[in-house]
C-alpha positions in Angstrom: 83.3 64.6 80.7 82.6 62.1 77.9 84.5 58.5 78.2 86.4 56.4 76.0 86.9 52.9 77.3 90.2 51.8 76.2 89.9 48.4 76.7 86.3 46.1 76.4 85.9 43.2 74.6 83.0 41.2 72.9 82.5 37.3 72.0 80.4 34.9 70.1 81.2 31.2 71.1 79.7 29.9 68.1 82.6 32.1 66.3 85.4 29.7 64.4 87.6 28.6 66.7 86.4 30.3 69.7 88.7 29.1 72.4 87.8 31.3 75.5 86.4 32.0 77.9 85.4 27.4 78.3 82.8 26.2 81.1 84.9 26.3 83.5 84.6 30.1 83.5 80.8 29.9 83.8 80.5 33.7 85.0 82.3 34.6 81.2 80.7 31.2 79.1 78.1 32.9 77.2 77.7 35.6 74.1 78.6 38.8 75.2 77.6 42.1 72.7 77.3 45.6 72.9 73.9 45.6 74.1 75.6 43.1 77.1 77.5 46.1 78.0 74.8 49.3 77.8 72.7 47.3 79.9 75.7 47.7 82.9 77.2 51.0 82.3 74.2 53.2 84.3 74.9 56.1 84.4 78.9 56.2 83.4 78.8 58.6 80.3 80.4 56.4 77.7 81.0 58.2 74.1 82.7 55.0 72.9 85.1 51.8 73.2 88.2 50.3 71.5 87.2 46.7 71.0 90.0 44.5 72.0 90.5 40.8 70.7 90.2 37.7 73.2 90.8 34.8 70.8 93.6 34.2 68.8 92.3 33.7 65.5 91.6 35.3 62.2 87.5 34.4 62.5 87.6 36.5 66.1 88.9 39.1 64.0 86.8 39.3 60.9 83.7 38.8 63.3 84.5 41.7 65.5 85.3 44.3 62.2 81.9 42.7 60.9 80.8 43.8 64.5 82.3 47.5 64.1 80.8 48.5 61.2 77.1 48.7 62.6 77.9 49.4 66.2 79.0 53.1 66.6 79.6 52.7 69.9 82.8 50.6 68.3 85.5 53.8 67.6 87.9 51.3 66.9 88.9 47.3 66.7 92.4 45.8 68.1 92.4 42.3 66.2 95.0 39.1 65.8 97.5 38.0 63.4 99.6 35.5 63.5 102.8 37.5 63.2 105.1 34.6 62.8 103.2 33.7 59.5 104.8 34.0 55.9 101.3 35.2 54.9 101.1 37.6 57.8 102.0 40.9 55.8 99.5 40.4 53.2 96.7 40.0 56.2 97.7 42.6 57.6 97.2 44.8 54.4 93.7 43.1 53.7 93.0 44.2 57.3 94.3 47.8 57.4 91.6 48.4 54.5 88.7 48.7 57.0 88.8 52.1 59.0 88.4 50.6 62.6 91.2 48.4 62.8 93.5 50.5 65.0 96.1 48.2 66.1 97.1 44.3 66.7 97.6 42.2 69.6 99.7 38.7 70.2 98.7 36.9 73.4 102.2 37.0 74.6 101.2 36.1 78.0 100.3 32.7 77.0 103.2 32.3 74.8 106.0 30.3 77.0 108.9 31.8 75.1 109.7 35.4 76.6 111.3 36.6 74.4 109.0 35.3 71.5 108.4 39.0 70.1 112.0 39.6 69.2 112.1 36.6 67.1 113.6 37.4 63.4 110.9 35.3 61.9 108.3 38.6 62.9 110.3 41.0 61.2 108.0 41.4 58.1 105.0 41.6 60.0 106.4 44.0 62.2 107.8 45.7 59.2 103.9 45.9 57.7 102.4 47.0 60.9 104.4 50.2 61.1 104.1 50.3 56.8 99.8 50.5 57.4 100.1 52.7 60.2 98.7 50.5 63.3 99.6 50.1 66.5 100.6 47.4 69.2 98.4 45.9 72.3 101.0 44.1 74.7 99.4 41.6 76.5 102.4 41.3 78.9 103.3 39.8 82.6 106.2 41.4 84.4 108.4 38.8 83.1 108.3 40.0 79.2 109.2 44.1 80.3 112.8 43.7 80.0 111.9 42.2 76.6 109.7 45.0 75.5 111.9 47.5 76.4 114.6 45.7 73.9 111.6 45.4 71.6 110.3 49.3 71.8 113.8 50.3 71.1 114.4 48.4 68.2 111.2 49.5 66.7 110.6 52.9 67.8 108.4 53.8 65.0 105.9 51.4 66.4 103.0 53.0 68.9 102.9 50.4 72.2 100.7 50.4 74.8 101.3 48.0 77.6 97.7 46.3 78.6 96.7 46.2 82.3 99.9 47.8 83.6 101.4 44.4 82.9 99.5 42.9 85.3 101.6 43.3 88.6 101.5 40.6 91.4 98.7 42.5 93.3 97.7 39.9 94.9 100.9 39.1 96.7 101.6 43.0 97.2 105.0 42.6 94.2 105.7 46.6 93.4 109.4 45.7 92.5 110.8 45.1 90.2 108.1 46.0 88.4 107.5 50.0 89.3 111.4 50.2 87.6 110.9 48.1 84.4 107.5 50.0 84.0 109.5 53.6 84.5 112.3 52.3 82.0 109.7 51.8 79.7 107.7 55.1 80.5 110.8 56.7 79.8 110.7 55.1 76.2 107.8 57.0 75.2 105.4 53.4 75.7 101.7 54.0 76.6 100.0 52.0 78.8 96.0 51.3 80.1 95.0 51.5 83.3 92.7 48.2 83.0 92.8 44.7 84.2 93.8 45.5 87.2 90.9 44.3 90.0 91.2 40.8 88.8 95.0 40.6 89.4 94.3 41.5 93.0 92.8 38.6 95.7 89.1 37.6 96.0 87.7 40.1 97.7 90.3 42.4 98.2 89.6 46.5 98.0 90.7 48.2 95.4 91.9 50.8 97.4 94.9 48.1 97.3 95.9 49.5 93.8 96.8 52.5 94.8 100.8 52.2 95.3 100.3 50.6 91.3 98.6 53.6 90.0 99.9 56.0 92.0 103.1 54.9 90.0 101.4 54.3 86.7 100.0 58.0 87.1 103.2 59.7 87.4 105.1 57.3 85.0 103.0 57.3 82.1 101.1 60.5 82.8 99.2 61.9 79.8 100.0 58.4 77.7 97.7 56.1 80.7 94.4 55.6 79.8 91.4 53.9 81.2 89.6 50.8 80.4 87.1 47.6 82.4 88.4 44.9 80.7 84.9 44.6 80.7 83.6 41.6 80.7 86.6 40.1 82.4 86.5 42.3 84.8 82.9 40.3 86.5 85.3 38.3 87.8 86.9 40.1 89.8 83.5 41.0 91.6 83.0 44.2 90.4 80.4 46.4 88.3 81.4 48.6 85.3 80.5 51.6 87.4 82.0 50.8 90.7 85.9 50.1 88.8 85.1 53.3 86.4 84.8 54.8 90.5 87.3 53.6 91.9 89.3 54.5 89.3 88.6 58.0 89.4 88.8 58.4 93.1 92.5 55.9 93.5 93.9 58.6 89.9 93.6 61.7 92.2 93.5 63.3 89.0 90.9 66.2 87.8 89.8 68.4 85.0 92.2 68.6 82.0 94.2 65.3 83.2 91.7 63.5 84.1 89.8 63.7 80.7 92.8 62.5 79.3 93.2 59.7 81.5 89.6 58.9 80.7 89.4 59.8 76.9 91.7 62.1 75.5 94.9 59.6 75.5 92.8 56.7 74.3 91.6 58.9 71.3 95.1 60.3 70.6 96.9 57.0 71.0 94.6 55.0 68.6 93.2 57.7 66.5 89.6 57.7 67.3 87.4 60.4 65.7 84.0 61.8 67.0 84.6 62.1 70.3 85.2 65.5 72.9 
C-alpha cells in the first residue's frame, strides 16, 4: 500500500505576510519544508501529499505553487483567495493555470460570522471555482455544519471536503450534535479527511479516545474519508508522523481495498492526483 497524505502543510516565515504559526507556538515557529517532513516519515510508505495552505494570503499561495513545481512529492496545492474580493475571479483564473492547484480554502474557523460563506458578495468567486474546475477545503468547527449543509446544497456542483472531521470537542468527549450534522452532510455527497484530530483531544490523552469519532466518520463518509497528519500541526499534539499514520490504521478497522482508499485512493480521486497506485 502506497500513501497519499491528504492533508500537510509547509511554511517560510520570511514569506509576505506570514502570520502563523508566532513565538508563542515555539514547537511550530520555524521553516518547515519537504525535507522537514522525509526526515519524520520512517518507514510510512508515502507516494505523495496535497499541500494545504496555513496563511491567508496571496504570497503563501504563490510561494507554495513556486514550492510544487520542483518537489514531486507535491501531487497537488490547496491555496487562498480572498473570495469576497471584486478581483477574486480573475485570481482565481490566473491560479487555475498552474496544474497543481487542486482546490481553495477560507479560514472560516477564524472568521466570527458563521454564516460568512453564504454571503452574496462570494457568489462570483464561487461561481469561478466551479467554472476552473477546483475544489473546496472547509476549515470548519461544529458550529458552521448547519451552514455548510445550506452551502453544499446551494452549490452542489462544487467538490467539499470537510477538514479534520470539523474538529469535534474531543477533548470534552461532545459526539452530539455533531455525529448528526456530520451524517446530514455525508448524506449530501460531502467528503471529509480524517486529519487534525489528535490535537483537538486533551494533552496527553490516547488516541484510542477517537474512536467513537471515526468509528462514525468511517461509516458516514465511507469511501469519500481520507487520511491526512496535519503534519506539522500535528507536533503539538505530542505525536510522530508514524505513530498518528498507526493509530489511524489500527482505530479505521479497515483493510485491503477500503483501507487503500482511506489512505490514497479517495484523496487521489477527490482532488485528481495523477501518478500514484
Amino acid at each position: 500500500m502506497r500513501i497519499i497524505d491528504a492533508h500537510m502543510h509547509c511554511w517560510s516565515l520570511t514569506t509576505p505576510g506570514h502570520e502563523w504559526p508566532t513565538a508563542e507556538t515555539p514547537a511550530l515557529h520555524r521553516d518547515f519544508g519537504v525535507g522537514d517532513l522525509l526526515a519524520v516519515v520512517g518507514d510510512t510508505p508515502l507516494e505523495g501529499v496535497v499541500l494545504v495552505q496555513a496563511q491567508p494570503t496571496d504570497a503563501d499561495t504563490d510561494w507554495m505553487l513556486a514550492l510544487a513545481a520542483h518537489e514531486p512529492l507535491i501531487l497537488g496545492v490547496v491555496g487562498w483567495v480572498d473570495l469576497a474580493s471584486p478581483d477574486a475571479p480573475g485570481r482565481i483564473a490566473d491560479l487555475a493555470a498552474h496544474s497543481a492547484l487542486r482546490g481553495l480554502r477560507p479560514m472560516l474557523q477564524g472568521i466570527a460570522d458563521t454564516d460568512w460563506l453564504m454571503r452574496d458578495a462570494l457568489t462570483p468567486a464561487i461561481t469561478a471555482m466551479v467554472a476552473h474546475g477546483l475544489r473546496l477545503d472547509a476549515l470548519v468547527e461544529p458550529r458552521h455544519l448547519p451552514m455548510l449543509a445550506r452551502f453544499v446544497d446551494r452549490w452542489p456542483e462544487l467538490p467539499v471536503v470537510i477538514d479534520h472531521a470539523a474538529k469535534p470537542s474531543a477533548a470534552r468527549g461532545g459526539l452530539d450534535p455533531w455525529r448528526a450534522h456530520m451524517a446530514a452532510l455525508g448524506e449530501r455527497g460531502v467528503w471529509c479527511k480524517l486529519s487534525g484530530m489528535r490535537t483537538e483531544q486533551s494533552a496527553g490523552a490516547p488516541a484510542d479516545g477517537l474512536t467513537p469519532y471515526i468509528d462514525h466518520l468511517v461509516a458516514t463518509f465511507g469511501e469519500r474519508l481520507m487520511w491526512g497528519s496535519d503534519w506539522p500541526v500535528l507536533d503539538l499534539s505530542g505525536d510522530g508522523y508514524t505513530q498518528w499514520f498507526a493509530d489511524a490504521r489500527r482505530l479505521s478497522g479497515l483493510t485491503g481495498v477500503a483501507e487503500e482508499r482511506l489512505f490514497a485512493a479517495s484523496a487521489r480521486a477527490f482532488y485528481g492526483l495523477e501518478g500514484t497506485i
